[in-house]
N, C-alpha and C positions, 0 to 999 in steps of 0.2 A: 704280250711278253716279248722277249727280243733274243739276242743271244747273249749269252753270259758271262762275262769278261773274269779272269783270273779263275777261270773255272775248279773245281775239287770235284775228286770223285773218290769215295773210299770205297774197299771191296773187302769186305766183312769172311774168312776163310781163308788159309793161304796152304791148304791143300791144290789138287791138279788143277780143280775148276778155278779156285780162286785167284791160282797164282799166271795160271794161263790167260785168265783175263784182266789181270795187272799187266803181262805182257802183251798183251793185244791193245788193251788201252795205249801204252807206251809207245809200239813201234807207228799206230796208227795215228797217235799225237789227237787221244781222244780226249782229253782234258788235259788242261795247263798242268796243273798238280794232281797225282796217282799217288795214292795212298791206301797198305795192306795192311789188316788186322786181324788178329789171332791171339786167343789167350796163349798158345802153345808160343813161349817166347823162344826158346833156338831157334824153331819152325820157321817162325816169321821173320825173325829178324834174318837168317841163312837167304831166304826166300830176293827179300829186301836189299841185300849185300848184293846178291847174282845180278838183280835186277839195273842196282845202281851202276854197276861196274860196264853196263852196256849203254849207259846212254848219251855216251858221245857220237853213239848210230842211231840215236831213237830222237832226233829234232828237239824241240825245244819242252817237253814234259819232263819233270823231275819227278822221283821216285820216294816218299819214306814209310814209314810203317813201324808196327812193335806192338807191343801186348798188352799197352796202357788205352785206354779208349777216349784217350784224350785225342791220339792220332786221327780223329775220327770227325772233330771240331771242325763246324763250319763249311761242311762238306755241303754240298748243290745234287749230290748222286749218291745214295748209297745201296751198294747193288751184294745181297748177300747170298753169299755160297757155302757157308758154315752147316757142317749137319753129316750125320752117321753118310757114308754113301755107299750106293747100290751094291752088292753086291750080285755074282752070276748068278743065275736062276731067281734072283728077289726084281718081285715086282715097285716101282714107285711108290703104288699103295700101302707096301709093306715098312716103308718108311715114315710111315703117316705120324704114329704117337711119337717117337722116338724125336724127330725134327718139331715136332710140333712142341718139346717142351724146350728144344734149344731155344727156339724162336722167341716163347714167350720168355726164357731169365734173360735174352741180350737186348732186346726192344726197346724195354723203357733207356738201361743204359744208353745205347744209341741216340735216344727222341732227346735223351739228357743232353746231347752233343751238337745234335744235329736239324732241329725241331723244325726249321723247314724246305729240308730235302727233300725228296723225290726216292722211295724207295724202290726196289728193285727186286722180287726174292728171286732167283734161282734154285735154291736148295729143293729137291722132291721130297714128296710130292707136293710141287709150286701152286699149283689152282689152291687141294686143299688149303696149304699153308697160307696164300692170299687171304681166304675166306676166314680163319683164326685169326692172324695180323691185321688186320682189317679191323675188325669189333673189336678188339684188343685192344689198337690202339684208338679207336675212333679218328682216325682221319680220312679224311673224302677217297672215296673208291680211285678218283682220279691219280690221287699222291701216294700209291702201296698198289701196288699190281707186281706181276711177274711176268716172267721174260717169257711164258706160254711157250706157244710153236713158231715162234719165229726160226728155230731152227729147222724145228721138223718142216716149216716148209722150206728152206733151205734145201734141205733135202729132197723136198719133192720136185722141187723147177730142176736140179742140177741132174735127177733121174730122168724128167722128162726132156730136158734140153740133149742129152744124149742120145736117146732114144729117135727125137725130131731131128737133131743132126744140125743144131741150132746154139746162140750162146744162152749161157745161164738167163743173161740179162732181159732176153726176148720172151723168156716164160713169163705168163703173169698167171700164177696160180698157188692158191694158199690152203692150207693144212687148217683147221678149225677145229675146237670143242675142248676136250681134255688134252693134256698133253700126257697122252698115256695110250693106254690099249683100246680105250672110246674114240679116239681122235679119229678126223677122216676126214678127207679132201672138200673142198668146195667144186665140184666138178661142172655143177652147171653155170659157174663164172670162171671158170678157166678159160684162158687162151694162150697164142704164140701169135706174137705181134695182135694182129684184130682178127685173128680165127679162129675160129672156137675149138675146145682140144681137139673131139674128136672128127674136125673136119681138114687136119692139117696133114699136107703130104707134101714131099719133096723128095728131088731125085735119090732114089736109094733108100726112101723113110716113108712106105705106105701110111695110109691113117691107121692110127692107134685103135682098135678091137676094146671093146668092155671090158673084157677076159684083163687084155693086157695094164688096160689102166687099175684093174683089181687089183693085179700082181703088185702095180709100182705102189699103190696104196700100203699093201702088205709090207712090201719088203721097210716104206718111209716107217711106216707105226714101228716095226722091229728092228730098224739100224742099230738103236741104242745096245740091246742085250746083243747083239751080233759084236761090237768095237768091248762092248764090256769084257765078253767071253773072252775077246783073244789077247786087250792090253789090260784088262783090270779096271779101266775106267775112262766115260769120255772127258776132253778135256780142251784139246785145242778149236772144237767147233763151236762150241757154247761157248769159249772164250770170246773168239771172232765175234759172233751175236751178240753176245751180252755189249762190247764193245762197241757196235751200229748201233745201241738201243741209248747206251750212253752219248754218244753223238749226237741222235735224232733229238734228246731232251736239250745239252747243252748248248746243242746249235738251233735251240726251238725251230725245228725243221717243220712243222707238221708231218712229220713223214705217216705214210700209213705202214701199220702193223700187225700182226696179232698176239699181239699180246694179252695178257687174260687180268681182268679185274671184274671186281666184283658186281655182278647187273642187275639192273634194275630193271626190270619188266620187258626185256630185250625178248621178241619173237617169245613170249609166256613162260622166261625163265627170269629167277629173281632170287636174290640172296645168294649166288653160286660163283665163283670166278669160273672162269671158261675164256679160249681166245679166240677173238674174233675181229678182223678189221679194225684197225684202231689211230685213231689219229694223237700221236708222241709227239709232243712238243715241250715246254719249258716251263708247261702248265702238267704237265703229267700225259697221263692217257685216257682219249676219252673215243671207247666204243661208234663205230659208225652205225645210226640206228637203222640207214639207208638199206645195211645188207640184207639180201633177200636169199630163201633156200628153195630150193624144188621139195614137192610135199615127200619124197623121200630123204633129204637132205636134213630136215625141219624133224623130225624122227628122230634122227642120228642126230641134232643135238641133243634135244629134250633125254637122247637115252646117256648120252655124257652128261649131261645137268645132273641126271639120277645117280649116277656112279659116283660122283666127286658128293653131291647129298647127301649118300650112304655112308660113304667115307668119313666126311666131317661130323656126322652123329657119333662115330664110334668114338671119338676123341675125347679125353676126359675133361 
């Protein structure tokens, strides 16, 4: 594949999530043409208005959108954020049927418009929803995935980059499995620059304790209901992410990622999305089978496989 000239990217939702990553796309100049959808036509089209009106600062991407799904034609990206969202105290899971039937009335319409995009869900519970979307539509695991933990490991280099007294960029370490209450660190391929986490120290930044890397583990899994509780919902960070995930396809970067699509016999899991190392390019996403886990690690997935398993049986 190559990179993708006159690129489209639609974003299906023009709620916090959706609308935050129509502006992230925008300022970032992540596709040629950004395009919003939403049956809520004030909604969208208000959304769309705000949007256009900035982009004599936003480079060369142009903005349209509206409640006809036609906006949606010819699209290379479509990345959806449409769906009941969390509320405080509601887990992911708890979202599960509820998004799960939005998912299935707008699919076909979309595949009507769009037939070979590159999907994208966001909406939670995203593994689930992968693994429905998926057989639903029958297209390749590669071309329907969701955006996983690419943020939640966001979140975990930016905690641990802090803690080492180092930049973001120097962490290489990634969040795996569910994106939810199952997820958990890859710890035994972590590093900062080529040291492994817990053998890194710098003036003023002893090495990292078990203890300590437990906590940061905790605190990444729980970010989300912590930003929930205090503004009502997250929005500008999964915009950002969704936005480098858009990139890495349009720019067929290979980038690696974690993103979660549905696996085939990956480490003795199969039929499940889950996120794990992924190499995103302009062919979609396709799992690295190379990764390896500590036989504790290897646990902690198989126990995430089970939980998102569990999940997708109760689905009608």
């Amino acid at each position: 594949m190559a990179v993708i000239e006159n690129s489209k990217v639609t974003i299906v939702g023009a709620g916090s999530v959706g609308a935050s990553t129509a502006y992230a796309a925008l300022i970032r100049g992540s596709a040629r043409h950004v395009a919003l959808y939403d049956i809520a036509t004030a909604k969208v089209d208000a959304e769309v208005l705000d949007l256009a009106h900035g982009t004599q600062f936003t480079g060369r991407s142009d903005i349209t959108g509206g409640s006809d799904i036609s906006v949606a034609e010819g699209s290379h990206v479509i990345v959806i954020t449409a769906g009941a969202k969390q509320d405080p105290g509601q887990t992911r899971i708890d979202l599960a049927a509820v998004n799960a039937g939005i998912l299935h009335r707008m699919l076909p319409d979309l595949l009507g418009v769009a037939p070979n995009a590159i999907y994208v869900i966001v909406t939670n519970p995203c593994d689930v929803l992968t693994v429905r979307a998926q057989h639903e539509t029958g297209l390749p695991p590669e071309r329907i995935f969701a955006s996983g933990t690419v943020l939640d490991t966001s979140r975990l280099r930016w905690k641990l980059a802090q803690r080492a007294g180092v930049s973001t960029s120097s962490v290489h370490a990634y969040i795996v499995g569910e994106h939810g209450d199952t997820e958990f660190p890859l710890w035994s391929r972590a590093t900062i620059g080529t040291v492994p986490i817990r053998e890194w120290q710098a003036a003023g930044h002893p090495p990292m304790t078990q203890t300590e890397l437990d906590e940061i583990a905790v605190d990444v899994r729980d970010a989300a209901y912590k930003v929930i509780q205090g503004k009502g919902a997250t929005n500008y960070a999964i915009g950002l992410s969704s936005a480098r995930i858009i990139e890495a396809i349009l720019g067929d970067e290979h980038a690696v990622m974690p993103v979660s699509t549905v696996l085939r016999d990956f480490h003795g899991v199969d039929g499940v999305a889950l996120s794990v190392p992924s190499i995103v390019s302009a062919s979609g996403a396709t799992p690295v089978r190379e990764t390896t886990f500590s036989d504790d690690e290897l646990a902690l997935f198989q126990r995430s496989a089970a939980a998102i398993h569990d999940v997708a049986r109760t689905l009608p």
